[in-house]
PAGUDREN-830021 format. One record per residue (C-alpha): chain; x, y, z; residue in one letter; residue number from 1. Coordinates in steps of 0.001 Angstrom, whole numbers, padded with zeros to 6 digits, always signed. Layout:
BEGIN
chaine,X,Y,Z,residu,num
A,X,Y,Z,a,NUM
...
This chain:
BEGIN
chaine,X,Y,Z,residu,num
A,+004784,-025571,+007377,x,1
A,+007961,-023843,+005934,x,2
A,+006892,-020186,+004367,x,3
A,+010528,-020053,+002773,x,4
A,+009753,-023335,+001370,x,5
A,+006302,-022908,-000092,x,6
A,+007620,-019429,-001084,x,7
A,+010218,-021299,-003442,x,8
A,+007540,-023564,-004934,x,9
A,+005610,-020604,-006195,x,10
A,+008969,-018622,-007943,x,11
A,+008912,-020992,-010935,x,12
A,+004898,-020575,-011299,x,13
A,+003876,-017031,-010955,x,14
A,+007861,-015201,-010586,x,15
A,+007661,-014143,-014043,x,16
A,+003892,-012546,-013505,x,17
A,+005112,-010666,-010355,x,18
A,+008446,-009491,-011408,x,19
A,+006162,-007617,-013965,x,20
A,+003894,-006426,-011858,x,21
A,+006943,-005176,-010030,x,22
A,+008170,-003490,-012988,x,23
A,+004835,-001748,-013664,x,24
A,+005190,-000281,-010281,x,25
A,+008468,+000919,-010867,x,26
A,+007313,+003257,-014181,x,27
A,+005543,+005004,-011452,x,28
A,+008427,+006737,-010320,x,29
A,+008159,+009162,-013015,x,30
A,+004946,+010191,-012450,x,31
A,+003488,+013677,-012155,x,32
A,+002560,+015946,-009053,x,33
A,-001466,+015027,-009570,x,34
A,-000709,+011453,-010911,x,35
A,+001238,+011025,-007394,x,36
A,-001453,+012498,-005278,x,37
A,-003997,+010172,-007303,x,38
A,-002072,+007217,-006381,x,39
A,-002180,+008583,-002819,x,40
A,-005956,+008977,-002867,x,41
A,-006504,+005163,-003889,x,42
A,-003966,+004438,-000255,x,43
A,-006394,+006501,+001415,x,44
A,-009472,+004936,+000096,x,45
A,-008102,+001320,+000563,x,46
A,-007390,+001903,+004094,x,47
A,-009862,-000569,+006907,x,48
A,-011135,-001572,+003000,x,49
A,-010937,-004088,+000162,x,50
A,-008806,-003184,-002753,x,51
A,-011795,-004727,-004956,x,52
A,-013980,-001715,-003538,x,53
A,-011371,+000834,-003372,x,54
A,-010689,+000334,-006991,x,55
A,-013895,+000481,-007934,x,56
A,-014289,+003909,-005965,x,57
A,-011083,+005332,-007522,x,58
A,-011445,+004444,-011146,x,59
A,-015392,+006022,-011047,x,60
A,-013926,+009032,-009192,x,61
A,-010629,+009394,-011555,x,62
A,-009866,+012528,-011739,x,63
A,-012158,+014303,-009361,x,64
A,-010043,+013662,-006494,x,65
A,-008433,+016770,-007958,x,66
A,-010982,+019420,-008107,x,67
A,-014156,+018017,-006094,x,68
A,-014934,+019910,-003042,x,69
A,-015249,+017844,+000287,x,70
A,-018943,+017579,+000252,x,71
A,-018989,+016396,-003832,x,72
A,-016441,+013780,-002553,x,73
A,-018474,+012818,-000191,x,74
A,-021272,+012353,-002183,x,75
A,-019435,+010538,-005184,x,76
A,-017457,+008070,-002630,x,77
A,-021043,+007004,-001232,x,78
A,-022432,+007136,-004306,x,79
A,-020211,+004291,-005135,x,80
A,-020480,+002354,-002365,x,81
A,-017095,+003251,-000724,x,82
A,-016396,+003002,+003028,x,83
A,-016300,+006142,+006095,x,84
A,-017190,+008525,+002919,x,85
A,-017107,+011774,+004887,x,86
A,-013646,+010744,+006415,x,87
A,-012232,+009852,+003445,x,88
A,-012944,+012818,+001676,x,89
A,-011972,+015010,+004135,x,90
A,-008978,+013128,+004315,x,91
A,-008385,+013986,+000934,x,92
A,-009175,+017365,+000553,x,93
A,-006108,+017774,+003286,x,94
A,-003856,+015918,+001272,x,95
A,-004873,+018167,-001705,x,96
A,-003604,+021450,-000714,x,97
A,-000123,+019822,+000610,x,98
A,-000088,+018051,-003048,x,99
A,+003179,+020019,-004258,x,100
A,+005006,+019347,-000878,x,101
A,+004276,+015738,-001131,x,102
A,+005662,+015835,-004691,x,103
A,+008626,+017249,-003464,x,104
A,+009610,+015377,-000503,x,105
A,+008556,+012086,-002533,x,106
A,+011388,+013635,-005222,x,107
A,+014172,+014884,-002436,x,108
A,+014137,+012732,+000200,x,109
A,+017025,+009831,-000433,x,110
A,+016559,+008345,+002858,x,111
A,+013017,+005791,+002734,x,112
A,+012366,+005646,+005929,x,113
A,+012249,+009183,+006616,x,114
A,+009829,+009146,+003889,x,115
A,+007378,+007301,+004718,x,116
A,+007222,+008765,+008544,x,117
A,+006791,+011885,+007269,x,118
A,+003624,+010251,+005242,x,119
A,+002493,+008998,+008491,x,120
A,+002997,+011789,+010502,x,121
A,+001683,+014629,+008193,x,122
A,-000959,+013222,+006149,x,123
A,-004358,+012226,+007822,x,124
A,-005714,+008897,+006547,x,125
A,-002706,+007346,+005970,x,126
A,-000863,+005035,+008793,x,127
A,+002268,+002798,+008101,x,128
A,+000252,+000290,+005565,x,129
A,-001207,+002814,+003931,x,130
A,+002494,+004889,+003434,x,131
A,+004140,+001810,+002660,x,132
A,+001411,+000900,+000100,x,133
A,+001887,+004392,-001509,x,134
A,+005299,+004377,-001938,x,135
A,+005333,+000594,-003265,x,136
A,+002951,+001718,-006017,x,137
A,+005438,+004558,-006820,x,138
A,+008206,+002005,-006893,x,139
A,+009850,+001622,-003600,x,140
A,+011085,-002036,-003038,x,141
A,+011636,-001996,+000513,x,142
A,+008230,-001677,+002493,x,143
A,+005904,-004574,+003259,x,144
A,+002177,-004187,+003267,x,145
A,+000981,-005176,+006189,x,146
A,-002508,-005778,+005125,x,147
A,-004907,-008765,+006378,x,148
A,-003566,-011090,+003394,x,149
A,-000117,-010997,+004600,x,150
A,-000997,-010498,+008279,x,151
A,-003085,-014004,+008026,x,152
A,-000533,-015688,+005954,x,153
A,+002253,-014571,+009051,x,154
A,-000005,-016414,+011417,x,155
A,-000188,-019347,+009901,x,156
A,+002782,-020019,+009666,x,157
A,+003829,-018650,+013045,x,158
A,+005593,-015877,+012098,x,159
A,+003583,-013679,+014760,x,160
A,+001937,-015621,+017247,x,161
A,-001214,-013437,+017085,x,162
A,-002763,-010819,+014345,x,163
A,-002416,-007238,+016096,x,164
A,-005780,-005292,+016988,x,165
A,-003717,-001899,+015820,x,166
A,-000144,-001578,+014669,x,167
A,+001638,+000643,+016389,x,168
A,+004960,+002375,+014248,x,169
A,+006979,+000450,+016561,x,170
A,+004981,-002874,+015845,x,171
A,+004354,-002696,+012321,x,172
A,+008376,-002369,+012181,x,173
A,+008971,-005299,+013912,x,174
A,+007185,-007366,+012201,x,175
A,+008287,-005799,+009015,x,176
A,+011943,-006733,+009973,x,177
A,+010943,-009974,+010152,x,178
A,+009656,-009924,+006794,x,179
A,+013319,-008405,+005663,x,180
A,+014825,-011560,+006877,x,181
A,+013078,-013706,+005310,x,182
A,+013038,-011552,+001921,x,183
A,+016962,-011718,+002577,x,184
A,+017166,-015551,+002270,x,185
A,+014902,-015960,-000568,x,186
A,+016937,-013293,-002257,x,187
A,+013800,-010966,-003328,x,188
A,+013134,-007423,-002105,x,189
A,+010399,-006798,+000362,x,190
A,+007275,-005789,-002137,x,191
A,+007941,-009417,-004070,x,192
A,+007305,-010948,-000976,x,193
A,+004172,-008959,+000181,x,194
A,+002850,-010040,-003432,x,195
A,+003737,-014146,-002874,x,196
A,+001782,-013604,+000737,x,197
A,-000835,-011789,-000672,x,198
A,-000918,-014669,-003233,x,199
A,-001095,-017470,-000911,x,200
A,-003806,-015749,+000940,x,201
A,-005893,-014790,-001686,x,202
A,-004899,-017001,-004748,x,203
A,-004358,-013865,-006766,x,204
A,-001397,-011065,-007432,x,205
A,-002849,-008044,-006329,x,206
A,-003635,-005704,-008867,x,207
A,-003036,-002285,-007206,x,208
């Protein structure tokens, strides 16, 4: 099996589809502070969870993410069938009162990978999937998702030898760099790949 290869095959059958998927993404970069922080409560909710169910959660919830207290959240994310409901809303009552300082660092800082650590290191709930996730949906072309699509599809083909029981920073890097290589010799960025792995995992393009 050739991923490069099979990779190829797909560009003349769904390229067109993703490259506007892409593109949708890439509006997203204009949005406002509480449309951000939404976006960033959907990363939170998808996290050790399907993005069927996390969808589901977020679109019911809309915007309530914004003004429910921890307990309400609580009660609305279990309400609806989402996953570790008091964690995530906790986790998301956090991220609410740092809201404008997200906004801002998301707006100032030019360098991407200083980004998303800061993500990672200063907002609970979301690790380096979750970050990289984010900041795809806000337009960012240089992340993979490391999700279990894509980590299943890297198997497979024996681009890891083994799917890791945690990702470390370190980890989730290195296999990430591995992804860069072979987004380099296709000649796509790194979020068109994610969604062709995603799609050969799954049969669909991911919708969020």
């Amino acid at each position: 099996m050739n991923l490069i290869y099979d990779i190829k095959k797909l560009i003349p059958l769904i390229g067109d589809k993703i490259k506007k998927k892409l593109n949708s993404f890439s509006k997203s970069s204009n949005l406002k502070e509480n449309e951000i922080f939404l976006e960033l409560c959907f990363c939170i909710l998808v996290a050790n969870n399907s993005i069927k169910n996390a969808q589901k959660v977020w679109n019911k919830i809309n915007t309530g993410f914004l003004t429910l207290s921890e307990s309400e959240l609580s009660k609305k994310i279990k309400e609806n069938h989402g996953r570790f409901y008091n964690k995530r809303a906790k986790y998301i009552v956090e991220a609410r009162k740092r809201k404008s300082e997200i906004y801002k660092i998301i707006k100032q800082e030019k360098n991407e990978m200083k980004l998303r650590e800061w993500l990672v290191k200063n907002i609970n709930g979301i690790g380096m999937k979750e970050a990289s996730h984010f900041l795809r949906n806000l337009g960012f072309r240089n992340f993979a998702i490391l999700d279990r699509h894509v980590l299943k599809i890297l198997k497979k083909y024996k681009i890891i030898n083994d799917i890791p029981k945690s990702l470390s920073m370190k980890k989730y890097v290195e296999i990430e760099n591995k992804l860069k290589e072979i987004a380099n010799k296709i000649k796509i960025s790194q979020a068109e790949l994610d969604i062709y792995l995603f799609y050969l995992d799954s049969g669909k393009i991911c919708e969020k």
